[in-house]
Structures are given as C-alpha cells and as structure tokens.
C-alpha positions in Angstrom: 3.9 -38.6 16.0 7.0 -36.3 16.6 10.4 -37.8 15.3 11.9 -35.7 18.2 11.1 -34.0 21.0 12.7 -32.0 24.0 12.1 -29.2 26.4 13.0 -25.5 27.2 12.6 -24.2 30.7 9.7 -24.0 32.8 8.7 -26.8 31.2 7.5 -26.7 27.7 7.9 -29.8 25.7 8.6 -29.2 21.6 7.4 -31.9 19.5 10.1 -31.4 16.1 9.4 -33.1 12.8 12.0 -35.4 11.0 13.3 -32.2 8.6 13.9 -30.0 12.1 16.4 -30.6 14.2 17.1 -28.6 17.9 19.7 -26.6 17.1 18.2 -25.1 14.0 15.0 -24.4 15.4 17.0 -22.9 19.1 19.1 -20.6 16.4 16.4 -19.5 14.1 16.2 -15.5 14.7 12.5 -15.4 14.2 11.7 -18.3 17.2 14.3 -16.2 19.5 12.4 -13.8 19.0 9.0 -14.7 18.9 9.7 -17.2 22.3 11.2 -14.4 23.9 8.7 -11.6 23.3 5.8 -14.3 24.5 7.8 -15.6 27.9 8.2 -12.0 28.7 4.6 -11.1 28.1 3.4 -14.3 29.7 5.2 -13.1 32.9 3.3 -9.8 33.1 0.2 -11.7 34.3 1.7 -12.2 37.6 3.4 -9.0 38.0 1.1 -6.3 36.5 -1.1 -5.7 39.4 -4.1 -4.8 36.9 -3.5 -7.6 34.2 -7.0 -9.1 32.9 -5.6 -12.4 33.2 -4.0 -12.5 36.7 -6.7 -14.7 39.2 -6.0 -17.3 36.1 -2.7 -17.0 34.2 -1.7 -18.6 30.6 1.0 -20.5 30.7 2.7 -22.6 27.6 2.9 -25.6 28.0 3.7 -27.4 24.5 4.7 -26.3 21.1 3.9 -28.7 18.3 6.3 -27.6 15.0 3.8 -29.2 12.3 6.3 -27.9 9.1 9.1 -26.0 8.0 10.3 -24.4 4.8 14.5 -24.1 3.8 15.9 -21.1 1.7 19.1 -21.8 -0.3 22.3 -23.4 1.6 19.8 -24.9 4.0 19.3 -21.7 5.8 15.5 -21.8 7.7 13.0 -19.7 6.1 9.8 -20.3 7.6 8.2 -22.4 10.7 4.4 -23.2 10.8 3.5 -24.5 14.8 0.9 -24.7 17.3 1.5 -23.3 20.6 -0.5 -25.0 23.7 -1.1 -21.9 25.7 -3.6 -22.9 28.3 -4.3 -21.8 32.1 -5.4 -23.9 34.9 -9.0 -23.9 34.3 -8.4 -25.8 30.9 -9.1 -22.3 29.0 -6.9 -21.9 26.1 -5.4 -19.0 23.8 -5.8 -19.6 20.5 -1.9 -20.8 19.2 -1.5 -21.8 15.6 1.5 -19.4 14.5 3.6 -18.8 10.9 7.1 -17.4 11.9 8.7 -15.6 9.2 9.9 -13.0 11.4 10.2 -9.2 10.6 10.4 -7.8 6.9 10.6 -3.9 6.0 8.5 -1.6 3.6 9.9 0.9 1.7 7.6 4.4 0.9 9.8 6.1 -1.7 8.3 9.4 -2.8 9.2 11.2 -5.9 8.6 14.9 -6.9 10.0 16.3 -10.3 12.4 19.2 -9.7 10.2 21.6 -12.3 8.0 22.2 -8.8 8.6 24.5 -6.9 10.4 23.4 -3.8 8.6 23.4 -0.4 5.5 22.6 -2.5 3.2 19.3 -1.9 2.1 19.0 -5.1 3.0 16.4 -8.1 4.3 13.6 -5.4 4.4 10.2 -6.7 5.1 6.9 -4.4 6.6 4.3 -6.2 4.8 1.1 -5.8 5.8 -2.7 -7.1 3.6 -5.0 -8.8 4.3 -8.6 -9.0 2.9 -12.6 -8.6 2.0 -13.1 -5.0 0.9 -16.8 -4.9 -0.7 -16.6 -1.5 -3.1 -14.1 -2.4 -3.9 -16.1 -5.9 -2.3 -13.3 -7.9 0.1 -12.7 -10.5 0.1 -9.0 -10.2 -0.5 -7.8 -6.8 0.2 -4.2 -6.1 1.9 -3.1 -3.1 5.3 -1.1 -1.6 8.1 -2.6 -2.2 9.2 -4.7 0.8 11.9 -7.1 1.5 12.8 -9.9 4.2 15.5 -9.1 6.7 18.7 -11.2 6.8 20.0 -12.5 10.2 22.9 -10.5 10.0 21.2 -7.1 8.4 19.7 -4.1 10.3 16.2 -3.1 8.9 17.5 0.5 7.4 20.2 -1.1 5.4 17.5 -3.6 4.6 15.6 -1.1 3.5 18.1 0.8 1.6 19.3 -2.8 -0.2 15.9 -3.0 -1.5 15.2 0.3 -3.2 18.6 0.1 -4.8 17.5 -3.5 -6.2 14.0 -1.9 -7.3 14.4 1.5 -8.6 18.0 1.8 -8.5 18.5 4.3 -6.3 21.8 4.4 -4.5 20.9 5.6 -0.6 22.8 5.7 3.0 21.3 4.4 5.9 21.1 7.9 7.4 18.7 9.2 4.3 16.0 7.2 5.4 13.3 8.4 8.1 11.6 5.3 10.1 7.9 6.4 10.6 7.1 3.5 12.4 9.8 4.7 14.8 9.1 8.0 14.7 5.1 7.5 14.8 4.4 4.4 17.4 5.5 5.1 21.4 6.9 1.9 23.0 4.8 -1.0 24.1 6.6 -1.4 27.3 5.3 2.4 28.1 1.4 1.1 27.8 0.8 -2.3 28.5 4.8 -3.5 29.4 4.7 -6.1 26.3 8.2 -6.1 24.3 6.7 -5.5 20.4 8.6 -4.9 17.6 8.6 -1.5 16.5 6.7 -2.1 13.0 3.2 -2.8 11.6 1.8 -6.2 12.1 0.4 -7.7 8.8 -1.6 -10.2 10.7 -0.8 -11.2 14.0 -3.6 -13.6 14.4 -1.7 -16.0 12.7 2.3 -14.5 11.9 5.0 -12.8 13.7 6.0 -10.7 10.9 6.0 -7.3 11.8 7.3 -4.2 9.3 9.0 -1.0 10.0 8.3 1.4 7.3 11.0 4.0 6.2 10.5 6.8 3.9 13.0 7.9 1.3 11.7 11.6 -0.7 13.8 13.0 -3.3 13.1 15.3 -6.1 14.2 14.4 -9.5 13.8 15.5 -12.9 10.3 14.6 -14.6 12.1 12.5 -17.4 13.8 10.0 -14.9 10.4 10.0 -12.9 8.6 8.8 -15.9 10.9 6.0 -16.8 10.1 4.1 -13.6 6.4 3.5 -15.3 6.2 0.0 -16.2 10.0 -0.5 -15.4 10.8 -4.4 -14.6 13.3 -4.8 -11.9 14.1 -7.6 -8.8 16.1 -10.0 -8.8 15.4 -12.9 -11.2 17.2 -16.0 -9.5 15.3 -15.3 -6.7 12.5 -15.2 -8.4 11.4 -11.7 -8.4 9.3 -10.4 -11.1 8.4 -7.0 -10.7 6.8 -4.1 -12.5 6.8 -0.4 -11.3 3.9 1.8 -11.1 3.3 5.4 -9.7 1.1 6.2 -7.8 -0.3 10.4 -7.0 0.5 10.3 -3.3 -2.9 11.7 -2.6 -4.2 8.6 -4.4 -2.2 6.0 -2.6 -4.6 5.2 -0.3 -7.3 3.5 -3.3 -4.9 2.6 -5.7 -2.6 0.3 -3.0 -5.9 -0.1 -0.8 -5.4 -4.4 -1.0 -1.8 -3.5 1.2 -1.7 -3.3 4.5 1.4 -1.5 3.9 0.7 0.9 2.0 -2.0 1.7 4.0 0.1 1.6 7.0 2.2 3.8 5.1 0.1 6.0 3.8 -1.5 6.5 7.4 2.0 7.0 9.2 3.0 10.1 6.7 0.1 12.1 6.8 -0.1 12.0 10.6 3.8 12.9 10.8 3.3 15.3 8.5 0.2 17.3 9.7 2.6 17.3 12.5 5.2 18.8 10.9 8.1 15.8 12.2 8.4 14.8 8.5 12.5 15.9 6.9 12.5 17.7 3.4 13.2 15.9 0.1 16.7 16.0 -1.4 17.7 15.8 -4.8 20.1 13.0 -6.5 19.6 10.8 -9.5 19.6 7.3 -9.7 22.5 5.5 -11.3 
C-alpha cells in the first residue's frame, strides 16, 4: 500500500512511498524531465497524422514510485517506478523505469608533442578503471564520466570531471560536443523531445550522456605518468586508476562501455568528415 498518493493533470494518480514526499519528487530535475519528454511524446499520437499508435493511443494512467535513493544533505539521487501506460484496448507499454537523469562522458585524447603536428599517429584516450558494483566489478574499464548537478551545465560538468581525473585545467569553450555535433534533433524525425546524448539503456533508465572531446598534445613524459595514476575523489567514494588506451584500439580494449563505444563511433565518423577541431597544447597542473 502507498503511504501517499495524489494526482498530476489529465489524471494520473502517483502512489508515493513513506521516504518520498510530493514536493521532492514534483522538484526532482530527472522526473521534470522524464514526465515532460513522455507527456509531450504521448501527445504526438493524436497529432502526427502517420503515428503507429493513433486508431488506439497510450495514455498514463498511474505511476507507482516503488523506492528511492538520497545523496548527502538529503538531496534525491535516484527513483525506481512503474509507469501504467495502457490504451483503451487494455494493451500496455512496458513501464518499469530507473531515473537517474543525464550524466556526461568525457573522450580526452592525448598525443606527445615529439609527433609531428597534423599527424594521426601515437593518440592515446585516457580511460578510468574503477569498482562498479552493478556490474559485479571492482575494476571496470570505461571513460571517465560524471553525474550532472541540478544547477551545472553538461560542458562545465564535463570540464569538472577531467580536472578531478587527470588534472587538467580546461574552459568550457575547449571542449567539442560530438553528440551535439554528430546526432540531428529528434523533433526533426519523429517530433519526440530527446536529450541530446547516448542512451545507456533506455529500456529501463532515463540516463542519457553527451560526450565531449578534449585533444591536446603534450610531452611524452607527462603522457606516461597518467599510467596507473590513482585519482577521484575519495569521500565520495571514488577509486580510480588510469589507463591509456591507442586510440585505434579503443574500440576492444573499452569494448564492455557503451561509452566508449559511443565515443569511439562518434569521432571517427566526425572525423572522416573532417568537422573534428585540432589538438592544442597545454600541461596539466
């Protein structure tokens, strides 16, 4: 049984569990956004003249929030729910949803400064290994990636991140969105309102991840002391080693990431191209 329950418009009841009250669910960023991206889709049945689900459109009826997981100073992390999506025919979309709500990846690539410049060869990417519990490992390897605060833009995200991992000190405007630069707008194909990222797994979570690139040339030296350098942030419980990777080889050795895959699949098509900037050159501090 729900210890609470009320109703948004058109309708839909929400069922809230003792540790979740209304207002922190309404101002959680990651159900804004999530309840507004699905309302608006949900109304394209009826107005998309050629929409496969028009002679019989979903609506949602009920969302069931079955658990929820705090951060520090109380501030709501994560929200496991069922959504009752159903049309009048008693056929139902599948609705069992993890919000997290968006993170970013971070594809740093490296080139020592002994090659020549304008030159593809000798690129390294930077990747992080470290526990990820979910996947029953205590040293997963994958790009370095980092949640989104409420308040935060996803480049300065970004940019906080690979300071904290490699420390490299960046601006906002160094960094090159390829999943900006690379995916066209839903709302120009099928009128949907997607975030502009990669979804991990969007059979079951909202999270979706722009990808930024950030290429530099350095000297060789500096490039080999990221091997096997530990960095992240302890109290948070980060515990992470650095590896490089031959960018040629990203695709095997961080094959288990859907990120770096992602990543990996986002540079070489902006590249063949030719939309992909040049690498500068600046140390790290």
């Amino acid at each position: 049984m729900p210890a609470s329950t009320f109703r948004l418009p058109h309708a839909v009841t929400v069922n809230l569990p003792a540790d979740l009250s209304k207002d922190q669910l309404l101002s959680f960023s990651a159900f804004q956004r999530w309840i507004s991206t699905l309302r608006h889709s949900l109304s394209l049945q009826t107005t998309t003249q050629n929409h496969p689900f028009k002679d019989a459109p979903y609506r949602l009826r009920t969302i069931d929030v079955q658990s929820v997981d705090f951060f520090g100073r109380g501030r709501l992390g994560f929200v496991k729910l069922k959504a009752d999506i159903a049309n009048d025919e008693g056929e139902r979309l599948p609705g069992s949803v993890f919000l997290r709500g968006p993170s970013v990846a971070m594809m740093v690539v490296l080139q020592p400064e002994d090659v020549p410049e304008g030159s593809e060869a000798d690129q390294y990417v930077i990747l992080a290994q470290q526990p990820r519990v979910p996947a029953g490992s205590l040293s997963f390897t994958e790009l370095p990636a980092g949640m989104i605060e409420d308040d935060g833009s996803f480049s300065g995200a970004a940019a906080r991140e690979i300071q904290e991992e490699t420390g490299l000190e960046i601006q906002e405007s160094e960094l090159v969105d390829l999943t900006g630069l690379a995916l066209p707008s839903t709302e120009d194909s099928t009128g949907e309102r997607l975030g502009t990222g990669v979804y991990a797994s969007p059979g079951g979570s909202d999270e979706y991840l722009p990808i930024f690139l950030y290429q530099q040339r350095i000297p060789r030296d500096q490039l080999e002391s990221w091997r096997g350098k530990l960095t992240g942030l302890r109290d948070h419980g980060e515990k992470i080693t650095l590896s490089l990777s031959r960018l040629e080889d990203l695709w095997r050795e961080g094959g288990r990431d859907g990120k770096a895959l992602a990543a990996w699949a986002l540079y070489d098509g902006l590249r063949r191209e030719g939309r992909l900037p040049g690498k500068s050159s600046r140390a790290a501090s």
